[in-house]
C-alpha positions in Angstrom: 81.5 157.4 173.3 78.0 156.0 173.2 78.3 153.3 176.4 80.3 154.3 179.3 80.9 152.3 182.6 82.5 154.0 185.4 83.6 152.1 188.3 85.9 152.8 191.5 85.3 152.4 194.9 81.9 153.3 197.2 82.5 157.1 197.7 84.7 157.4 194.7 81.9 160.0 192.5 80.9 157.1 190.4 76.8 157.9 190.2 78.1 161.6 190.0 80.3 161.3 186.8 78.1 159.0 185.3 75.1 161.8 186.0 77.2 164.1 184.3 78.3 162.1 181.0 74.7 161.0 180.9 74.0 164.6 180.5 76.5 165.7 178.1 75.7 162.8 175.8 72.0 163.1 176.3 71.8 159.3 177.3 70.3 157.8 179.6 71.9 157.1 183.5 72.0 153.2 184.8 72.6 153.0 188.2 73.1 149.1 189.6 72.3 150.2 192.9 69.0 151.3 191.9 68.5 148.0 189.9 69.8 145.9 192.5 67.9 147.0 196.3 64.4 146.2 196.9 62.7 147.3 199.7 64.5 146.6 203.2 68.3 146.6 201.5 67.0 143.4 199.3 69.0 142.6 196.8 67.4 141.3 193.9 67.8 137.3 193.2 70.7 137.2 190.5 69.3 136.2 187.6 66.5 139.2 188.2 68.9 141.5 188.8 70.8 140.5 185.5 67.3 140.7 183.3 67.0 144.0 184.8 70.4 145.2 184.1 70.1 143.7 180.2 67.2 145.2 179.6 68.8 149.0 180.6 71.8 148.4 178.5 69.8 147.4 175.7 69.8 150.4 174.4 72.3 152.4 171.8 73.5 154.8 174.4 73.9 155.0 178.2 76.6 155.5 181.2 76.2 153.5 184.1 77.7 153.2 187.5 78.4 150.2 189.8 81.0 147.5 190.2 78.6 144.6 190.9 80.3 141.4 190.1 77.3 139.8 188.9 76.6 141.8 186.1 80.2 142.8 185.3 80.4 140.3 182.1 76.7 142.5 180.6 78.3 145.6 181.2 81.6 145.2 180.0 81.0 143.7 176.9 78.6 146.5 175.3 80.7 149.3 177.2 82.9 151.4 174.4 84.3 153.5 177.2 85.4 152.4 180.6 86.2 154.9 183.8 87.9 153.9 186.3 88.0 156.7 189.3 91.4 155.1 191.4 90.8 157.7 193.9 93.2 157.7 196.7 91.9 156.1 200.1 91.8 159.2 202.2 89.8 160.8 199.3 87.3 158.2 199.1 86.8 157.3 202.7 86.1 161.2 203.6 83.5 161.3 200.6 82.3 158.1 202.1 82.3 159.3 205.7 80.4 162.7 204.6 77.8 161.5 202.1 76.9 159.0 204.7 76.6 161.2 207.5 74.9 163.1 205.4 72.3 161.0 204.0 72.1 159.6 207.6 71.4 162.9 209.6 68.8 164.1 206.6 66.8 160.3 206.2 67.5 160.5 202.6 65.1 158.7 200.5 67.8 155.9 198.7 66.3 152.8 196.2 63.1 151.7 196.8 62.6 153.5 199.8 65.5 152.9 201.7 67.7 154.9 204.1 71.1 154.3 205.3 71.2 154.1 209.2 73.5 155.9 211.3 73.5 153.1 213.7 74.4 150.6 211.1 77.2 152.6 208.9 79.3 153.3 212.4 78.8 150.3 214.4 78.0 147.2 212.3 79.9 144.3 210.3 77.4 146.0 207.1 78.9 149.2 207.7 79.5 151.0 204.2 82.5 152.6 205.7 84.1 149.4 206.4 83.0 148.1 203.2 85.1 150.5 201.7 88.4 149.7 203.6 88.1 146.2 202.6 87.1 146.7 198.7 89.6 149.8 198.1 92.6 147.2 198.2 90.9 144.8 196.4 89.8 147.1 193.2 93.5 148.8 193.1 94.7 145.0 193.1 92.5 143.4 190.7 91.1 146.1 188.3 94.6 146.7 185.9 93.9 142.8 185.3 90.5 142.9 184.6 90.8 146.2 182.5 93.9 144.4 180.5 91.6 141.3 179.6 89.7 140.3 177.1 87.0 141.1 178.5 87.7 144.8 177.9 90.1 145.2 174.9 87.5 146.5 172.8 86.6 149.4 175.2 88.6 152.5 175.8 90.1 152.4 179.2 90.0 155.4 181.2 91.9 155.5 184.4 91.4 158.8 186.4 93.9 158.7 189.7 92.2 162.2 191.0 89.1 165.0 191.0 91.6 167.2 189.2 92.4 164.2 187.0 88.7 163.7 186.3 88.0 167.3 185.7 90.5 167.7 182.7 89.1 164.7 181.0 85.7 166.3 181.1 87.2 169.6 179.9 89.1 167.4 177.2 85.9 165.8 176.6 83.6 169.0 176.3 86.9 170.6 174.1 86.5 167.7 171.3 82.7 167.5 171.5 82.7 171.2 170.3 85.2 170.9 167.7 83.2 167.8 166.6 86.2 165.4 167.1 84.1 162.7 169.5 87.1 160.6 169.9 88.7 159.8 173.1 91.7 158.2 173.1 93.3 155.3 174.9 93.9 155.7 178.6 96.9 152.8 179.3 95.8 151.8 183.1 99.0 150.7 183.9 102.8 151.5 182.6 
């Protein structure tokens, strides 16, 4: 495991894993979001965005988190390990609705300077709560297909359904890593 995408819903722990792998494997962390916003929540014209994300995965080793669309044929293809965190809605949602209310309340400092507003993530149309109701569904309908294609049969597929889930893969990950075996095997994403 040298080049690990994790993906999953907004909320799902996606930056965290990655953070974590990142610093097990003593690789570096890409985060789209970061390469993605400009100041103001501007998102970078698409073909910047995509130099910017093939430069960062240049490199022999690296996790990165994100599900942008855009940049999903990149990533995939020099991914050797891919995490999917199918966390349940209600577990999702509530890490959503806290990290949020969080980041909200304390004007954390997000990608290039910007902060979520309070005022925006409860009562607009670009509400990041809402955004997760309406991609949830989506990601638990289309990932099994994309995570079957071509387009990753040369990865490993991981599919983690929970934290407890999540948590014994890193165990089982940290287990082999000491006994030297580095291999991880084959997660089927769907029976």
């Amino acid at each position: 495991m040298r080049r690990v995408v994790v993906l999953g819903t907004a909320g799902s722990g996606k930056t965290t894993l990655a953070r974590e792998l990142a610093r097990r494997m003593g690789v570096p962390h890409v985060e789209l979001d970061a390469l993605h916003w400009g100041p103001n929540w501007e998102g970078a014209p698409r073909e910047e965005f995509r130099r910017r994300v093939s430069a960062a995965i240049a490199a022999e080793g690296w996790t990165l988190d994100g599900n942008y669309a855009a940049v999903r044929d990149l990533t995939l293809a020099r991914a050797d390990t891919i995490v999917w965190l199918d966390y349940p809605m209600s577990v999702v949602f509530t890490r959503c609705l806290r990290r949020t209310l969080a980041r909200g309340i304390r004007r954390e400092v997000l990608w290039a300077d910007n902060r979520e507003s309070l005022w925006l993530s409860f009562c607009s149309s670009e509400s990041i709560l809402l955004w997760v109701i309406q991609t949830w569904r989506k990601h638990r309908r289309d990932y099994p297909r994309l995570l079957r294609s071509g387009a990753c049969r040369h990865a490993r597929v991981v599919r983690l359904r929970s934290q407890a889930e999540t948590d014994r893969w890193l165990a089982e990950l940290e287990g082999r890593a000491s006994s030297g075996d580095g291999s991880v095997a084959r997660v089927e994403v769907l029976k």
